[in-house]
OpenMM code with the backbone's topology and positions (N, CA, C; nanometers):
from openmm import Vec3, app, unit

residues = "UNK UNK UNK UNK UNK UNK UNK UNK UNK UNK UNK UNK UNK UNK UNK UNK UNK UNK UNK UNK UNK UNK UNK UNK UNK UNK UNK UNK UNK UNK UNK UNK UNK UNK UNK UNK UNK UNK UNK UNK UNK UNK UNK UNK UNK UNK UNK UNK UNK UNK UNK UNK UNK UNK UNK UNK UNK UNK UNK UNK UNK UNK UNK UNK UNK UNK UNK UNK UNK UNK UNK UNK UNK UNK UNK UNK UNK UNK UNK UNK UNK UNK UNK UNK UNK UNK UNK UNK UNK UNK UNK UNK UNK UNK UNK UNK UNK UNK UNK UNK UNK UNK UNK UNK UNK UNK UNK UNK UNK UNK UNK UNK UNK UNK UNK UNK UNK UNK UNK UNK UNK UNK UNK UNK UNK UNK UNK UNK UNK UNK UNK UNK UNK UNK UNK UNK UNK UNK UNK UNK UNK".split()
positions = [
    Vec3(0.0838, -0.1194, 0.0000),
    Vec3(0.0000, 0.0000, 0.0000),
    Vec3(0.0875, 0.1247, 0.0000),
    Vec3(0.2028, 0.1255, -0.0349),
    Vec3(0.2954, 0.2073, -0.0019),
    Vec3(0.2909, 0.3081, -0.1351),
    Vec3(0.2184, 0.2753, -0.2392),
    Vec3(0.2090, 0.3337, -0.3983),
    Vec3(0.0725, 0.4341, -0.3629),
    Vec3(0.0136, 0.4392, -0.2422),
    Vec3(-0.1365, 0.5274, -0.2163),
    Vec3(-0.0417, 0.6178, -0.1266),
    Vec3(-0.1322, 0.7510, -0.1644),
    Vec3(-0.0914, 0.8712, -0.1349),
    Vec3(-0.2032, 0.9433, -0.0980),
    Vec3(-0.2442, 1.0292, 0.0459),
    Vec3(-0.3593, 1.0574, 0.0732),
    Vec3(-0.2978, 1.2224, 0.1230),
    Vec3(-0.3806, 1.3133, 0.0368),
    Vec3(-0.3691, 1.4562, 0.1188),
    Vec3(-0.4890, 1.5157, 0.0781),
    Vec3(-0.5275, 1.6365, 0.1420),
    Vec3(-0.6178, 1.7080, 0.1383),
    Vec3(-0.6616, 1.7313, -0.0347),
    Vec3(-0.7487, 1.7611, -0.0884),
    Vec3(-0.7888, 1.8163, -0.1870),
    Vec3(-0.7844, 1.9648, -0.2099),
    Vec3(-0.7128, 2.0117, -0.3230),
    Vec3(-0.6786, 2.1281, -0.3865),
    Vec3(-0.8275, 2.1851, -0.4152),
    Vec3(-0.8352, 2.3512, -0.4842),
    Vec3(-0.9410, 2.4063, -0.5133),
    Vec3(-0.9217, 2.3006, -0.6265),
    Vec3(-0.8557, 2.2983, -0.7318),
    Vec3(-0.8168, 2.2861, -0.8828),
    Vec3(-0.8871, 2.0790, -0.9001),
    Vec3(-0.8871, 2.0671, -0.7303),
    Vec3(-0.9424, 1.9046, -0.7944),
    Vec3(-1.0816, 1.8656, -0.7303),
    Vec3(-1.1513, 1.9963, -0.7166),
    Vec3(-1.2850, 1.9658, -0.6892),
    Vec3(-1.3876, 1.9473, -0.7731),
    Vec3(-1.3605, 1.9730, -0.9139),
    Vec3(-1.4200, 1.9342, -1.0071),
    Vec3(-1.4448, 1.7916, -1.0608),
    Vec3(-1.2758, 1.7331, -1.0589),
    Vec3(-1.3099, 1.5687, -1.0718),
    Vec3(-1.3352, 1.5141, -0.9588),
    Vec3(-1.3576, 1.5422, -0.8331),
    Vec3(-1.4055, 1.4882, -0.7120),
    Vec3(-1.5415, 1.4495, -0.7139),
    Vec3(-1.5955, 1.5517, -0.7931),
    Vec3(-1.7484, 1.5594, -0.8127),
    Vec3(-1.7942, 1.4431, -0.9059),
    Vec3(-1.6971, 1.4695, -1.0164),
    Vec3(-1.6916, 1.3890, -1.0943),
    Vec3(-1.6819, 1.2105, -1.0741),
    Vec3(-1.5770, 1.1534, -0.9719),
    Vec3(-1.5435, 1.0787, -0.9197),
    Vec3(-1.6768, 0.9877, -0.8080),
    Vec3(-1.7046, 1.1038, -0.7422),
    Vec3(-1.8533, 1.0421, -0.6949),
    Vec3(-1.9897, 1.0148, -0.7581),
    Vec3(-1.9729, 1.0086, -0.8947),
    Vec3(-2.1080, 0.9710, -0.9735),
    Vec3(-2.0554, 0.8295, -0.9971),
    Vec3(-1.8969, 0.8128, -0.9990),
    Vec3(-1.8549, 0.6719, -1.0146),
    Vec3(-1.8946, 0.5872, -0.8840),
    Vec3(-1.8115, 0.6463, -0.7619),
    Vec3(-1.7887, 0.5620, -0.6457),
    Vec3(-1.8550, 0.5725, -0.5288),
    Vec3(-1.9121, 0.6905, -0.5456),
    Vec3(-2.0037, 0.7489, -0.4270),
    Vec3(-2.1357, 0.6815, -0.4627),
    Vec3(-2.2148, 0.6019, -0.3292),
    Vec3(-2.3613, 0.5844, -0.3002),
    Vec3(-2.4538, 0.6800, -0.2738),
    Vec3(-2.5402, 0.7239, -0.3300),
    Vec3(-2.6456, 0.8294, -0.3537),
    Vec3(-2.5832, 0.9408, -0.4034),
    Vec3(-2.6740, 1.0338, -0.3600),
    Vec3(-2.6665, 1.2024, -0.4184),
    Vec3(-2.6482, 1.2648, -0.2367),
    Vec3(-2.6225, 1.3693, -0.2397),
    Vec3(-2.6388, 1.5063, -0.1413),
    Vec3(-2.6879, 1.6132, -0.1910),
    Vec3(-2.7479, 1.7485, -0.1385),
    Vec3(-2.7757, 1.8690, -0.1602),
    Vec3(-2.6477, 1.9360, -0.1734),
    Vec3(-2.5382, 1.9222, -0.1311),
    Vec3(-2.4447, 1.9637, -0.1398),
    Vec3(-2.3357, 1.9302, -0.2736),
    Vec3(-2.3691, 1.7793, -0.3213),
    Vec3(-2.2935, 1.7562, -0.4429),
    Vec3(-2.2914, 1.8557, -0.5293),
    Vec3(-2.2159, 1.9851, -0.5352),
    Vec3(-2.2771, 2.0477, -0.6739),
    Vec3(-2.1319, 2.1509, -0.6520),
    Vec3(-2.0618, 2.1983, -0.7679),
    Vec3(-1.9155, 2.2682, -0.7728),
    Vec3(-1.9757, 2.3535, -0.6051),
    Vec3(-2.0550, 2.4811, -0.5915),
    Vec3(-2.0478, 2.5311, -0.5553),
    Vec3(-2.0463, 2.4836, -0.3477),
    Vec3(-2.0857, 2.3865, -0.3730),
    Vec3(-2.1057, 2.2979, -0.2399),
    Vec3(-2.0022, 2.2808, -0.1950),
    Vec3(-1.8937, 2.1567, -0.2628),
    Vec3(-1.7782, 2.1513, -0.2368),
    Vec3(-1.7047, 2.2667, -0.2666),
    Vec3(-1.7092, 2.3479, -0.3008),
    Vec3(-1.6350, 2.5189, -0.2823),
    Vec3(-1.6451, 2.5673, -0.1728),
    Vec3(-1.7528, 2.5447, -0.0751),
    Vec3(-1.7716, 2.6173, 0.0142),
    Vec3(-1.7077, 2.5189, 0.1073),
    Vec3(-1.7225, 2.4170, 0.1433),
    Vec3(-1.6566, 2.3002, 0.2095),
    Vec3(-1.4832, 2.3288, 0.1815),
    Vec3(-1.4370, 2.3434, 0.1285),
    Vec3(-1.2526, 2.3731, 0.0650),
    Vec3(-1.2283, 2.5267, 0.0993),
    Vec3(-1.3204, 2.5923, 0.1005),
    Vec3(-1.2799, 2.7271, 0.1532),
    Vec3(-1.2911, 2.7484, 0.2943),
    Vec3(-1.4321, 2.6752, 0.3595),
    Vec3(-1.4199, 2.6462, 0.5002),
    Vec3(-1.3255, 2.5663, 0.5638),
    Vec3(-1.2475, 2.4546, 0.5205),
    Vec3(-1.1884, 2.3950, 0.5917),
    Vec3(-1.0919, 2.2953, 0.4802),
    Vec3(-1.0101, 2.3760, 0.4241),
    Vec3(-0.9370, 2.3067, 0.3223),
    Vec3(-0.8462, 2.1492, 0.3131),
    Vec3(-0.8800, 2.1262, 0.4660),
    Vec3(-0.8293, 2.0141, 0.4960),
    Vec3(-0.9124, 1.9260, 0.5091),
    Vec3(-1.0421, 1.9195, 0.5065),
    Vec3(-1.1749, 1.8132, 0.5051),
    Vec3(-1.1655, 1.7192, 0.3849),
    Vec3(-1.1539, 1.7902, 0.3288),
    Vec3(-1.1780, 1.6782, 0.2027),
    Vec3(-1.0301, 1.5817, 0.1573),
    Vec3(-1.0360, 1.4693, 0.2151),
    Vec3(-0.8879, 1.4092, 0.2045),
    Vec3(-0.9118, 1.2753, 0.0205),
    Vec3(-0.8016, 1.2791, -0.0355),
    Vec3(-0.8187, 1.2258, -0.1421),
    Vec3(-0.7214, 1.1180, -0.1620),
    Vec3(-0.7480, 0.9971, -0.2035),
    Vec3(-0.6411, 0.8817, -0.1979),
    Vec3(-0.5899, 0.8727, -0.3824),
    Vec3(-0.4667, 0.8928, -0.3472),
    Vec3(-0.4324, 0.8593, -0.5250),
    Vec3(-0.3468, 0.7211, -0.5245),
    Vec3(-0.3612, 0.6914, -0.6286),
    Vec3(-0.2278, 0.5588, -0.6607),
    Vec3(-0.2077, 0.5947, -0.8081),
    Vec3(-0.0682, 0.6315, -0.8144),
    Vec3(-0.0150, 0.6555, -0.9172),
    Vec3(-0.0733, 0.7581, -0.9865),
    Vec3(-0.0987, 0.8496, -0.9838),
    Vec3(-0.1505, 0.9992, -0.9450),
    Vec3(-0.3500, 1.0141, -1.0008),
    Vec3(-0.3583, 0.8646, -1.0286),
    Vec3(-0.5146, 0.8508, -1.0486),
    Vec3(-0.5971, 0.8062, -0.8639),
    Vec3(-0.7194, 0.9785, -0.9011),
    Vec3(-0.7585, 0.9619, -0.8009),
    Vec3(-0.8579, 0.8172, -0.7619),
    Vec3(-0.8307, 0.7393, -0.6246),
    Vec3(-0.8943, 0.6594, -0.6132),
    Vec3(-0.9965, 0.6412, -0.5152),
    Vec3(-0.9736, 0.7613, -0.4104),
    Vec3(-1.0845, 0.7147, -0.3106),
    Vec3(-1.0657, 0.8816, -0.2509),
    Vec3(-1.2127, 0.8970, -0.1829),
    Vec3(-1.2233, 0.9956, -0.0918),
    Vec3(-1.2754, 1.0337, 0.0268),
    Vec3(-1.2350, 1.0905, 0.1274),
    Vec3(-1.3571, 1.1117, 0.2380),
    Vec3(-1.3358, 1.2300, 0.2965),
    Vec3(-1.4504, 1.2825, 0.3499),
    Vec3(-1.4892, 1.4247, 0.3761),
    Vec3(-1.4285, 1.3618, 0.5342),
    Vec3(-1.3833, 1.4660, 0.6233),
    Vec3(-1.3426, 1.4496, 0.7070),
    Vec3(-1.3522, 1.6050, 0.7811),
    Vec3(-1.4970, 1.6383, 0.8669),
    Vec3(-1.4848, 1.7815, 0.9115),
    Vec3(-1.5283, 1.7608, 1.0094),
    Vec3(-1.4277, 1.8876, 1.0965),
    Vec3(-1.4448, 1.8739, 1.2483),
    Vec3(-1.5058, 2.0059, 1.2844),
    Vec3(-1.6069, 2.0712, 1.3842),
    Vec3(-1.6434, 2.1722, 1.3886),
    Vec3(-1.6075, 2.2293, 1.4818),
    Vec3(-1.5342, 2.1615, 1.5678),
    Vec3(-1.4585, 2.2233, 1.7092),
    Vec3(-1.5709, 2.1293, 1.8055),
    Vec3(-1.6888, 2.0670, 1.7591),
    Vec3(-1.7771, 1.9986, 1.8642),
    Vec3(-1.7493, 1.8177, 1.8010),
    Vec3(-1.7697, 1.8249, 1.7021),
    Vec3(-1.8046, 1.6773, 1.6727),
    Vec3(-1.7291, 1.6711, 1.5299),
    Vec3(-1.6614, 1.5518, 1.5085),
    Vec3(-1.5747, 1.5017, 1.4113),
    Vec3(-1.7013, 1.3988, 1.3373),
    Vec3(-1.7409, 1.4932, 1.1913),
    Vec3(-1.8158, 1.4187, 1.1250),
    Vec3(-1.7106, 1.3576, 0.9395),
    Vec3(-1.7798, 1.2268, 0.9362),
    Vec3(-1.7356, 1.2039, 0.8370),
    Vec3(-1.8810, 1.1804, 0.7154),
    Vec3(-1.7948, 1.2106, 0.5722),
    Vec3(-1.8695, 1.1713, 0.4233),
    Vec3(-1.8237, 1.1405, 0.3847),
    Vec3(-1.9047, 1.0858, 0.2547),
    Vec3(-1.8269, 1.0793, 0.1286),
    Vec3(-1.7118, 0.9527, 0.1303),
    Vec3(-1.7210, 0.8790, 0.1856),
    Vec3(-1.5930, 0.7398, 0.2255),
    Vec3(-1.6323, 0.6846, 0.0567),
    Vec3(-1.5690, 0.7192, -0.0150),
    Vec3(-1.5936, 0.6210, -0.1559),
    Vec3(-1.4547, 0.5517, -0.2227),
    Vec3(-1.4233, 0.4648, -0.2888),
    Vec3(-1.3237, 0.4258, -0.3105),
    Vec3(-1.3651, 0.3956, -0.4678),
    Vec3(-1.3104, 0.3996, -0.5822),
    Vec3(-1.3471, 0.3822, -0.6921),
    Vec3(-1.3424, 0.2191, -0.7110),
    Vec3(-1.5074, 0.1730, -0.7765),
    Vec3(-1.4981, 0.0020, -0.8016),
    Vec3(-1.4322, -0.0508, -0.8200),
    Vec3(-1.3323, -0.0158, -0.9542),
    Vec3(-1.1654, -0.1081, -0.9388),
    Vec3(-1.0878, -0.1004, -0.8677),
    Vec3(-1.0921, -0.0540, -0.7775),
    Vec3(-0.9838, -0.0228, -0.6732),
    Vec3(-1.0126, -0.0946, -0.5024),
    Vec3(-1.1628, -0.1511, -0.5027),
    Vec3(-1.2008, -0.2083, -0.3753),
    Vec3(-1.1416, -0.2816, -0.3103),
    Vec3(-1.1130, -0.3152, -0.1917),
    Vec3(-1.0792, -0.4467, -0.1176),
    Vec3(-0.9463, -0.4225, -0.1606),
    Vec3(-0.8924, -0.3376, -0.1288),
    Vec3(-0.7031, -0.3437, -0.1439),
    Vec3(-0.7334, -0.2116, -0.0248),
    Vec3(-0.7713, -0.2433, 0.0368),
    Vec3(-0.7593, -0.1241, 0.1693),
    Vec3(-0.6953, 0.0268, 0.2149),
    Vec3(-0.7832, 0.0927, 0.0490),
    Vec3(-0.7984, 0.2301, 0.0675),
    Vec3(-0.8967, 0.3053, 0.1353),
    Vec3(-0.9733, 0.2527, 0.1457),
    Vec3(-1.0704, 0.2906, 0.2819),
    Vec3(-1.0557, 0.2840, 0.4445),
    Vec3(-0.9864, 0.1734, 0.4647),
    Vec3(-0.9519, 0.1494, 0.5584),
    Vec3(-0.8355, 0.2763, 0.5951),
    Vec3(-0.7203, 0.3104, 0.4613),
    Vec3(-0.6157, 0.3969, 0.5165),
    Vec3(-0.6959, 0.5195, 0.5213),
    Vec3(-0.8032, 0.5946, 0.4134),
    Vec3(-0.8612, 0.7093, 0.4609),
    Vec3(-0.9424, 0.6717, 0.5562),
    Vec3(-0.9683, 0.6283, 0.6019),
    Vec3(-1.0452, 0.6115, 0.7119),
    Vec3(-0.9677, 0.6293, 0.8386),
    Vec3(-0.8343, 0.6131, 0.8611),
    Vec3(-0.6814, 0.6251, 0.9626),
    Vec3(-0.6468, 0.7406, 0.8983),
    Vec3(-0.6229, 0.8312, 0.7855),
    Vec3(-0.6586, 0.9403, 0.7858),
    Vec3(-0.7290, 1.0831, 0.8580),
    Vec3(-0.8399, 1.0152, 0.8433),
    Vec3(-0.9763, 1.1175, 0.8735),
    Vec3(-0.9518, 1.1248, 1.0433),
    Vec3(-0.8923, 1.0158, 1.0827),
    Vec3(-0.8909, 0.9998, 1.2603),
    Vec3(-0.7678, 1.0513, 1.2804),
    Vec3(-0.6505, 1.0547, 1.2401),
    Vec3(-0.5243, 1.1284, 1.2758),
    Vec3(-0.5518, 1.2711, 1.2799),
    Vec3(-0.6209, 1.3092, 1.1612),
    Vec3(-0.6747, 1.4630, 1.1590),
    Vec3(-0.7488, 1.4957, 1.2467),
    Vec3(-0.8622, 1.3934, 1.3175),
    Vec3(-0.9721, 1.4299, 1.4080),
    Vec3(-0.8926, 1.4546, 1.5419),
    Vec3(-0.7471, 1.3621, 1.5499),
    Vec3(-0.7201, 1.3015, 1.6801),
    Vec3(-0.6426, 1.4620, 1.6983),
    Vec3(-0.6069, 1.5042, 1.6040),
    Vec3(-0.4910, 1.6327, 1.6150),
    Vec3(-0.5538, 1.7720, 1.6355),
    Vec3(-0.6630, 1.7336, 1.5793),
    Vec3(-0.7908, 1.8599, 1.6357),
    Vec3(-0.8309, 1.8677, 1.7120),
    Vec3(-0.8485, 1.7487, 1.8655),
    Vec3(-0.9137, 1.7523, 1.9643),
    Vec3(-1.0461, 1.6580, 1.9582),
    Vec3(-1.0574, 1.5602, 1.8381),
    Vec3(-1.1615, 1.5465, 1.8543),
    Vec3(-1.1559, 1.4344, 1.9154),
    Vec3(-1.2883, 1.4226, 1.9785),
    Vec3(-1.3129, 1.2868, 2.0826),
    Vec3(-1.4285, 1.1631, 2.0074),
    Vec3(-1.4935, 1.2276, 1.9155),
    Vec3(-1.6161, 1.0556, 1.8652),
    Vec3(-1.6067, 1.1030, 1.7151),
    Vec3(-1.5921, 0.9964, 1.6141),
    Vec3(-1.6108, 1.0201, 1.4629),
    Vec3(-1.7655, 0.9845, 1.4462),
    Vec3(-1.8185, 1.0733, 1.3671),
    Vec3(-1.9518, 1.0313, 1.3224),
    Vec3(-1.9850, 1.0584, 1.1674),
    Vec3(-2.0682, 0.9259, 1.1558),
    Vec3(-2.0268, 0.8720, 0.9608),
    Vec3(-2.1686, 0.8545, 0.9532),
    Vec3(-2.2217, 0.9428, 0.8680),
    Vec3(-2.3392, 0.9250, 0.7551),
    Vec3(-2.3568, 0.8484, 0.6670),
    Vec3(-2.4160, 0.7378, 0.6900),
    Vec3(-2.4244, 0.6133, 0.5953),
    Vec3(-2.5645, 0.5960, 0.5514),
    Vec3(-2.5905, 0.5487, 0.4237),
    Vec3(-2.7491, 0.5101, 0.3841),
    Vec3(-2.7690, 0.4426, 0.4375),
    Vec3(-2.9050, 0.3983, 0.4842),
    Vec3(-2.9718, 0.2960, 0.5069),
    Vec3(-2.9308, 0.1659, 0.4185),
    Vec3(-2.9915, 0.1922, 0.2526),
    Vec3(-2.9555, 0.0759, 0.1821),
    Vec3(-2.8608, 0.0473, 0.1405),
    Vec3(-2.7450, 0.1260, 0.1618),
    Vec3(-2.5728, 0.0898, 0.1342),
    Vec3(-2.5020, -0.0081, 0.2552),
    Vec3(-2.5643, -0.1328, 0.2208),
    Vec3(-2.4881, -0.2422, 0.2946),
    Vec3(-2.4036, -0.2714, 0.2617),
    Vec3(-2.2852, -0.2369, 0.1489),
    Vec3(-2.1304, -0.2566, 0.1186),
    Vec3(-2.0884, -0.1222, 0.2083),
    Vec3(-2.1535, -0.0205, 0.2175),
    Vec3(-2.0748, 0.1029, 0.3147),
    Vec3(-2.1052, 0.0405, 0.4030),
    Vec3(-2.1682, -0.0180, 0.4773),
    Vec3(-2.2200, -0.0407, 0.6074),
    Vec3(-2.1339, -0.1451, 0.6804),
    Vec3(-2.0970, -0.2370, 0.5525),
    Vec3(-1.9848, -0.3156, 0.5850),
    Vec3(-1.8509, -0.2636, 0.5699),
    Vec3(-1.8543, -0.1893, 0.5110),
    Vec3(-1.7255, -0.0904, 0.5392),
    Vec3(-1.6773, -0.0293, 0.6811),
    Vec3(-1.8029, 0.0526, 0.6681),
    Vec3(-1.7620, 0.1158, 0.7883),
    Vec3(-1.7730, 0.0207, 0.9326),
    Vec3(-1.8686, -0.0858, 0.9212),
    Vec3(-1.8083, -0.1627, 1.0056),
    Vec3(-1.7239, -0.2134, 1.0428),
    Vec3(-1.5838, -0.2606, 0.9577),
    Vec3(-1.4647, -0.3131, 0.9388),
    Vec3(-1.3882, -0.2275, 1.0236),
    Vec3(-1.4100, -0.1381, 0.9935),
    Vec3(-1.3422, 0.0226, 1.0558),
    Vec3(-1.3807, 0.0707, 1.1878),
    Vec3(-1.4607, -0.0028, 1.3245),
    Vec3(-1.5114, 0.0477, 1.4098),
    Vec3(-1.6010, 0.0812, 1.3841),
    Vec3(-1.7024, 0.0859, 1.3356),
    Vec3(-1.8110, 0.2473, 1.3755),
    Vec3(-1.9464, 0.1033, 1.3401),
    Vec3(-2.0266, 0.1671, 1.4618),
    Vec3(-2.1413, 0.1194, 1.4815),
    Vec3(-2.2748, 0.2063, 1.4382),
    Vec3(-2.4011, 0.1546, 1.4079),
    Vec3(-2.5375, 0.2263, 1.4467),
    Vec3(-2.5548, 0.2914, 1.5788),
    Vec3(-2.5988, 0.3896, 1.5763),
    Vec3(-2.6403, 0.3793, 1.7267),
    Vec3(-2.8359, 0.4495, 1.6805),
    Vec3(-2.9009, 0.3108, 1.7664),
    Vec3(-3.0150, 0.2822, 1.7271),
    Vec3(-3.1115, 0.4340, 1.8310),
    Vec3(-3.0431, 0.4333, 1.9241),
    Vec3(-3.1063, 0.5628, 1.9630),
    Vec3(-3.1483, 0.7248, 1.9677),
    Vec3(-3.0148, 0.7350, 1.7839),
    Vec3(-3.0599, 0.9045, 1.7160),
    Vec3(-3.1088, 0.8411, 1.6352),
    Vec3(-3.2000, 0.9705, 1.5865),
    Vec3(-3.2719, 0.9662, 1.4682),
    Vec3(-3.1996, 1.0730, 1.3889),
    Vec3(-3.1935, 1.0745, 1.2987),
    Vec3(-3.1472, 1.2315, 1.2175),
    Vec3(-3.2149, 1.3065, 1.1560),
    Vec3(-3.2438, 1.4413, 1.2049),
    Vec3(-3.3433, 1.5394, 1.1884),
    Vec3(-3.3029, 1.6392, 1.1027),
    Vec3(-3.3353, 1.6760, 0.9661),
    Vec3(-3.3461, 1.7563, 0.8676),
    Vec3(-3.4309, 1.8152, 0.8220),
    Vec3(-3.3859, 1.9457, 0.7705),
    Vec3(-3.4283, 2.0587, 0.6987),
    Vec3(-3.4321, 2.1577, 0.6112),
    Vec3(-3.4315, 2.1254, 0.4971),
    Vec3(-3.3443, 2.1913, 0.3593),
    Vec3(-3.3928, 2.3679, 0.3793),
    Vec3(-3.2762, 2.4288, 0.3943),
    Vec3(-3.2927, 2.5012, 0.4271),
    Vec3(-3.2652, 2.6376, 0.2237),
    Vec3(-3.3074, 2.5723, 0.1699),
    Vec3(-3.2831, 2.6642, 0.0187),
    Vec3(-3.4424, 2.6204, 0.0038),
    Vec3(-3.5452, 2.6482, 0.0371),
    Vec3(-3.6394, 2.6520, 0.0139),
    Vec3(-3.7667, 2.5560, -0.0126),
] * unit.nanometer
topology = app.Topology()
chain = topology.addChain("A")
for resn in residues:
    res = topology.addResidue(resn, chain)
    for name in ("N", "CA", "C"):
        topology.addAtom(name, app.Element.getBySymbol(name[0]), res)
């Protein structure tokens, strides 16, 4: 695994990021859209961490801490590239960054019907916890 290379995402590679998650990413967000991830890279230019091998991007995960709670997105790894444990390293990523910020619990937004993320992120520690619900409100109208 020594040929994967993981650093933050540039302004200049948020375009194929976007791009990249119609491949590897499960569902959509309100936020998928240039101007979304613009605002995410200008707020916190270090959130968005990107895995390359051999300078083709292969995997990504949002990794933002708000000073309260270390939330994670976006954990996608491109289909040819699965099960060679680039998820697993952004995923030891996203927690070195959390651990250096102060943060104390990672929390990962997963679909319901994404049982390959679910088994992902299980591999990786992280459980359900059956007692939140998650409460939303689109707030653009």
């Amino acid at each position: 695994m020594n040929d994967l290379y993981i650093e933050p995402a540039t302004a200049a590679d948020l375009a194929a990021v976007l791009d990249f998650w119609k491949t590897a990413a499960e569902g959509t967000s309100i936020s998928d859209d240039l101007d979304g991830v613009e605002r995410l890279h200008a707020r916190d230019p270090h959130s968005l961490l990107l895995a390359r091998r051999d300078g083709e991007l292969v995997g990504t995960v949002v990794a933002g801490f708000d000073g309260w709670r270390c939330h994670l997105y976006r954990l996608a790894v491109h289909p040819g590239h699965r099960r060679q444990g680039i998820g697993s390293a952004l995923l030891t990523a996203a927690e070195e960054r959390f651990a250096a910020l102060g943060g104390r619990r990672a929390v990962a937004m997963v679909l319901n019907r994404n049982e390959r993320g679910q088994r992902a992120w299980e591999a990786g520690g992280y459980h359900p916890e059956d007692h939140w619900t998650r409460w939303v409100k689109p707030l653009n109208g």
